[in-house]
C-alpha positions as CSV (number, residue, x, y, z in Angstrom):
1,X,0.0,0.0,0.0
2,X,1.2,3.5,-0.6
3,X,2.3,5.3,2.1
4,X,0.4,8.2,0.8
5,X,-3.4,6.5,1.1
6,X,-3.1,6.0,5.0
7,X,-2.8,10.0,5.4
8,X,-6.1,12.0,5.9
9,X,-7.1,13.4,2.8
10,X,-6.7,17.2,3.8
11,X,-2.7,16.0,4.3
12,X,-2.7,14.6,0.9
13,X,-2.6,17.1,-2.8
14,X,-5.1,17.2,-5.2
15,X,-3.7,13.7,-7.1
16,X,-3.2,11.1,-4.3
17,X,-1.3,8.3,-5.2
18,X,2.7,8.6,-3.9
19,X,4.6,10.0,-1.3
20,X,5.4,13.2,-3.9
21,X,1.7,14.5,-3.8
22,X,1.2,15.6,-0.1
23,X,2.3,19.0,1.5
24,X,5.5,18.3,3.4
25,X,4.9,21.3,6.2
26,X,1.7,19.3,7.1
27,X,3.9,16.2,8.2
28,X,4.8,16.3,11.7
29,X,8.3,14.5,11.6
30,X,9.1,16.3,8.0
31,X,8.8,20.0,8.7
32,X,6.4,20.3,11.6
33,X,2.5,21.4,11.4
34,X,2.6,24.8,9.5
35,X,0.8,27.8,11.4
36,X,-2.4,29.3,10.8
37,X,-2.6,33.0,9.6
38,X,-5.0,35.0,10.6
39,X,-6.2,38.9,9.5
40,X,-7.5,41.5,11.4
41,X,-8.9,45.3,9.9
42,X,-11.3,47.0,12.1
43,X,-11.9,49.0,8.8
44,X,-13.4,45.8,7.3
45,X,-16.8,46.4,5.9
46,X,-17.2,42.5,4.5
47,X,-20.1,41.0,5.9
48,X,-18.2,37.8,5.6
49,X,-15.4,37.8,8.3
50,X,-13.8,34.3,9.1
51,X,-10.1,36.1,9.7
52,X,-8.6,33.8,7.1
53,X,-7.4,36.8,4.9
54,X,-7.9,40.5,4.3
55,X,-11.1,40.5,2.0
56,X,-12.4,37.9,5.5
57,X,-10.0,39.8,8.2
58,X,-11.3,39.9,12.0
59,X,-12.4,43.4,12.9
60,X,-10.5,42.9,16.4
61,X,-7.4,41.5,18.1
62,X,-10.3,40.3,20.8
63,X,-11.7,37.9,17.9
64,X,-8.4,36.9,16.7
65,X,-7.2,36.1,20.0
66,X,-10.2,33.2,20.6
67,X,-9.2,31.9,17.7
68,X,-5.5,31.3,17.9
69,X,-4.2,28.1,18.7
70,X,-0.3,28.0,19.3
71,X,2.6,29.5,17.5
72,X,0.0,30.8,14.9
73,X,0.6,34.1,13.0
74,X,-1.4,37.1,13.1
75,X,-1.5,40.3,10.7
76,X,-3.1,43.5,11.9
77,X,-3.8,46.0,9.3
78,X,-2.3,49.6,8.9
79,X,-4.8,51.6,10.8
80,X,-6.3,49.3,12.4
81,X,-7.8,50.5,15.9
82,X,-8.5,48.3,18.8
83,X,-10.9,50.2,22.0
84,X,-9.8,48.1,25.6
85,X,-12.3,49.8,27.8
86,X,-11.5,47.5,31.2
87,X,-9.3,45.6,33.1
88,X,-8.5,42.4,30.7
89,X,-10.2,43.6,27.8
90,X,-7.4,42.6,25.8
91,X,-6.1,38.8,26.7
92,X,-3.3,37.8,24.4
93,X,-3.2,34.3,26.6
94,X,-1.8,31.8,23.8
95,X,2.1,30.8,23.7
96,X,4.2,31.5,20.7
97,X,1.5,33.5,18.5
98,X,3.2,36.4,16.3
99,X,1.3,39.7,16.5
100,X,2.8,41.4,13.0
101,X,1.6,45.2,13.0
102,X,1.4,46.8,9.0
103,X,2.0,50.3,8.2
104,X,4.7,52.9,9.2
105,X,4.4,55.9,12.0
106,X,1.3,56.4,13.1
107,X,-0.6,54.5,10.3
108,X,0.4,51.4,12.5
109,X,-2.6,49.5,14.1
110,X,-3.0,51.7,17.2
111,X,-4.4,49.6,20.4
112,X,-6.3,52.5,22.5
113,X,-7.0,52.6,26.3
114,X,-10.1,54.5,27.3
115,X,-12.9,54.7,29.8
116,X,-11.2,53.1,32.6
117,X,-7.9,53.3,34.2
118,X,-7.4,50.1,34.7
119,X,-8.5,49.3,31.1
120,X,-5.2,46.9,29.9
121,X,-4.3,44.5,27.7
122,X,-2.9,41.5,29.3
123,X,0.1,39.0,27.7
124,X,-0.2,35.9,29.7
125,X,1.0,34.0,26.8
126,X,4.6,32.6,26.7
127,X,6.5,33.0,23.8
128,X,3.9,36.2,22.6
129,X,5.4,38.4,19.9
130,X,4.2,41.9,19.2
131,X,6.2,43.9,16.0
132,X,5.1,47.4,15.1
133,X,2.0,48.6,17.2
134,X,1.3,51.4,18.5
135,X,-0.2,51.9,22.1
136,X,-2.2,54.9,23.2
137,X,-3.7,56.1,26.6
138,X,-6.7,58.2,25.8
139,X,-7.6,58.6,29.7
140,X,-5.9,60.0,32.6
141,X,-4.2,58.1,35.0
142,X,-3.8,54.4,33.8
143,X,-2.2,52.1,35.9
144,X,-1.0,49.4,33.8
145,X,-2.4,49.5,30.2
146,X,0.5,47.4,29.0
147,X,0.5,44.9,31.3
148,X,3.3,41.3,30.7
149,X,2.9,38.2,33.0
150,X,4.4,35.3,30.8
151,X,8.3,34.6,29.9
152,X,9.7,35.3,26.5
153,X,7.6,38.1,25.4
154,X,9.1,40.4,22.3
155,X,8.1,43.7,21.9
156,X,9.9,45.1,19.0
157,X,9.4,48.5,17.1
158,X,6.4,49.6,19.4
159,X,5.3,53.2,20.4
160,X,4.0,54.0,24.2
161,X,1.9,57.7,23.9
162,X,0.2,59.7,26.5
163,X,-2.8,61.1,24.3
164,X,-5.1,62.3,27.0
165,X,-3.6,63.1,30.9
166,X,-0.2,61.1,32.3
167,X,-0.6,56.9,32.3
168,X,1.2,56.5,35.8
169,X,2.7,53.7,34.3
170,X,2.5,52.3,31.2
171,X,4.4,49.0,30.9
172,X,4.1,46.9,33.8
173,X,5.7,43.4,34.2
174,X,5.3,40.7,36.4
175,X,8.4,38.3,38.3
176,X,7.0,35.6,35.4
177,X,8.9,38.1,32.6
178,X,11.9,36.0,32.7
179,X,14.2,36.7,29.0
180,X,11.4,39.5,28.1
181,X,12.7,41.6,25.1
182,X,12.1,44.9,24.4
183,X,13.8,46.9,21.6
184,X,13.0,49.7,19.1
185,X,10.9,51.5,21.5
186,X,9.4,54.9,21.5
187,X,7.5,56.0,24.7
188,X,5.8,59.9,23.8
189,X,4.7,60.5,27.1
190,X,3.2,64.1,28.3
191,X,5.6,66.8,29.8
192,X,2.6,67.5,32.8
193,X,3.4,65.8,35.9
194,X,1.1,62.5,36.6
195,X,3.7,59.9,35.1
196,X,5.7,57.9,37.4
197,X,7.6,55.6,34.9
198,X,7.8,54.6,31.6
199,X,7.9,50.8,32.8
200,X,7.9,49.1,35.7
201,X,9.5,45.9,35.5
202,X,8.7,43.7,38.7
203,X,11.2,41.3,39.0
204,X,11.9,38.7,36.0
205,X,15.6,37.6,34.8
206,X,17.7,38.0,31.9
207,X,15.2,40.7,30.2
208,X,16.4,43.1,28.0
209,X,15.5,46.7,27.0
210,X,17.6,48.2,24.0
211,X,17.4,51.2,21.6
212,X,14.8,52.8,23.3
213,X,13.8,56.5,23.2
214,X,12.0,57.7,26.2
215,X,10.1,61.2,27.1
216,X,7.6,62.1,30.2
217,X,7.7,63.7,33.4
218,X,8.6,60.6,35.9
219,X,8.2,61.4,39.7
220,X,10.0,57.5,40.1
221,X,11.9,57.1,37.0
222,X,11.9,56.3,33.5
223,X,12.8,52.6,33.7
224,X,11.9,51.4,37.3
225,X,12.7,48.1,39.1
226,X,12.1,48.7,42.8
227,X,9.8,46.1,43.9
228,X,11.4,42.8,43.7
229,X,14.9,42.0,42.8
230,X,16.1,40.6,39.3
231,X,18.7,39.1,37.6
232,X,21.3,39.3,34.4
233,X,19.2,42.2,32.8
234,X,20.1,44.3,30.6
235,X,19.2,48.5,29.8
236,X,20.8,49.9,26.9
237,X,23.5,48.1,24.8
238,X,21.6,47.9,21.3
239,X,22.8,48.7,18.0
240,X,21.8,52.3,18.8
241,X,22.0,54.9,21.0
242,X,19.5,54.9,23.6
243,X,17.8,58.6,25.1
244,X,15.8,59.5,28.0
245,X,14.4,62.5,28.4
246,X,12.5,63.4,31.8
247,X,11.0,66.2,32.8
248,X,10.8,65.8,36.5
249,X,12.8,67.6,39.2
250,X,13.0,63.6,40.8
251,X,15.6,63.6,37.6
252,X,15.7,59.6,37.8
253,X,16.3,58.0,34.3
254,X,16.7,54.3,35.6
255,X,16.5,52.9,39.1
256,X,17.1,48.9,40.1
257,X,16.2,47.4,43.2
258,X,19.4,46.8,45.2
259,X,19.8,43.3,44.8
260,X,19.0,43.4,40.5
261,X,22.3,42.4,39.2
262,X,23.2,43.2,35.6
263,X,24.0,45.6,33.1
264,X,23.3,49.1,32.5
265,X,24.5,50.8,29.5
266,X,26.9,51.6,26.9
267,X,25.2,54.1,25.2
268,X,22.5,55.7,26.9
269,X,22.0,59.3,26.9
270,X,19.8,61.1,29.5
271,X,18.6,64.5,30.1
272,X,17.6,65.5,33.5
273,X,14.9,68.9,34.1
274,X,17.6,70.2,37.1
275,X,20.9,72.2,36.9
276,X,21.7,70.2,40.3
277,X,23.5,68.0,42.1
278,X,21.5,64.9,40.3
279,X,24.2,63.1,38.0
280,X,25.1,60.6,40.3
281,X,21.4,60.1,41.1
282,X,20.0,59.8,37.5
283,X,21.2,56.0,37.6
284,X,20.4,53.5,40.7
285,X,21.7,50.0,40.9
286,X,23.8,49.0,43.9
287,X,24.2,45.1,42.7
288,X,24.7,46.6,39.0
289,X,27.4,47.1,36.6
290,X,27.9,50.5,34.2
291,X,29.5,50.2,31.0
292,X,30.0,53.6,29.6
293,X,29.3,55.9,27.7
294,X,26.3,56.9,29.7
295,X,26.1,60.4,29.0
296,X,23.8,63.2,31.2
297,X,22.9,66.8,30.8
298,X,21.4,68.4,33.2
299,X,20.8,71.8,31.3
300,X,19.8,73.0,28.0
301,X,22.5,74.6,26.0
302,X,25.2,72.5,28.0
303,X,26.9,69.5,26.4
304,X,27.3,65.8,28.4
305,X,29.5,64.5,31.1
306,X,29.6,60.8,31.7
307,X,27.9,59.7,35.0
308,X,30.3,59.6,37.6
309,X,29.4,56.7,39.5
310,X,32.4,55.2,41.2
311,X,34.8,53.6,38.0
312,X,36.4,50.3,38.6
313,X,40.1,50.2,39.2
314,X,42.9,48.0,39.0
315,X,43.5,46.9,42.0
């Protein structure tokens, strides 16, 4: 008997008959099971909508989400917009799917927090991948609109943006982030006080937060791990230079708990709101290492000095 007859037909191609007529990527053993794409355009006016393509596409990330199953692909249209109006409204919850975000600048699909302040959107699945999104808080005081609980989450190429009032924080991690990934990021926030960080990364080991630009008035500080300790992370150190900008007299541009152990830097510039005493304050981590340059200015119109946090020596 062929080989071929004992697969189920949707394994097989249109001619069954030998082993050279069925679709290799279906074969677990060969080339694994292939993922599932799915579409999702919440400009979609097709009254036929079953997320297998664009003319079909989902009109939100909700619908795609329910029907994901793991490591499946998922393409959001250029200016796409998805509403999260509560706590959870948002559940990315299944491991390994890839979120991939089309169109450039602010024509990317724009997920929008509004009604609530504790309106989020929740990644409890390991493995998630998010690529070129933009996120938006469009009411005051949000407490954790972008809010990670699962290990190996990538965010790549994203945009954070205060739209109405200060989100007090806008990424918030659990200690479950272990190896979380973060790079390319923009976060617009406002220059009114309300903010106190960027990101608050509770706990977690080995994550990593490269080529970053960062703006808002932080009471706490821009990147902020105060809570519990981590371990082997990483702030700065991309292929780019890496900016914060804050706008608070606190003048804090990265604080670690003291026990976080890891590295801060090279190439991070920060600008602080004070003409003070503040350089040696702008970066906290007693259990960290700094690899230089990281450059601070303290006043407009004045060029850098390199924090002067106590150098290593040859002992």
């Amino acid at each position: 008997m062929d080989l071929a007859q004992t697969l189920p037909g949707r394994f097989r191609g249109s001619l069954p008959g030998s082993l050279a007529d069925f679709n290799p990527e279906y074969v677990v053993g060969v080339r694994g099971v292939r993922p599932r794409v799915w579409y999702v355009n919440s400009n979609n006016t097709n009254s036929s909508r079953d997320g297998r393509s664009w003319d079909g596409a989902f009109t939100t990330m909700v619908l795609a989400a329910a029907a994901v199953a793991a490591d499946d692909i998922v393409c959001v249209a250029e200016n796409h917009t998805e509403t999260c109006t509560a706590a959870a409204h948002l559940v990315l919850n299944v491991a390994g799917v890839r979120w991939l975000g089309f169109g450039t600048g602010n024509r990317r699909p724009r997920v929008n927090f509004t009604t609530a302040v504790g309106a989020d959107m929740d990644i409890t699945g390991a493995g998630t991948l998010m690529r070129n999104f933009r996120f938006t808080g469009d009411i005051d005081a949000l407490t954790n609109p972008v809010h990670l609980a699962a290990a190996d989450i990538h965010l790549l190429d994203i945009v954070t943006e205060d739209v109405t009032g200060q989100a007090t924080d806008f990424i918030v991690t659990t200690d479950d982030c272990d190896r979380l990934f973060i790079s390319g990021w923009q976060h617009r926030g406002a220059s009114a006080a309300g903010a106190d960080t960027a990101i608050t990364l509770v706990g977690g080991d080995d994550w990593v937060i490269e080529d970053f630009q960062i703006y808002g008035n932080f009471a706490v500080a821009a990147i902020e791990n105060v809570t519990t300790a981590a371990n082997r992370i990483r702030i700065g150190g991309g292929s780019r230079a890496s900016y914060i900008w804050t706008e608070n007299a606190a003048d804090v541009a990265v604080t670690l708990h003291a026990s976080t152990t890891g590295h801060v830097g090279p190439n991070i510039n920060a600008m602080l709101q004070d003409n003070a005493a503040n350089i040696t304050e702008a970066f906290v981590g007693a259990a960290a290492q700094f690899f230089q340059p990281i450059n601070i200015v303290n006043l407009a119109g004045e060029s850098s000095m390199q924090t002067n946090i106590t150098a290593s020596t040859d002992a």
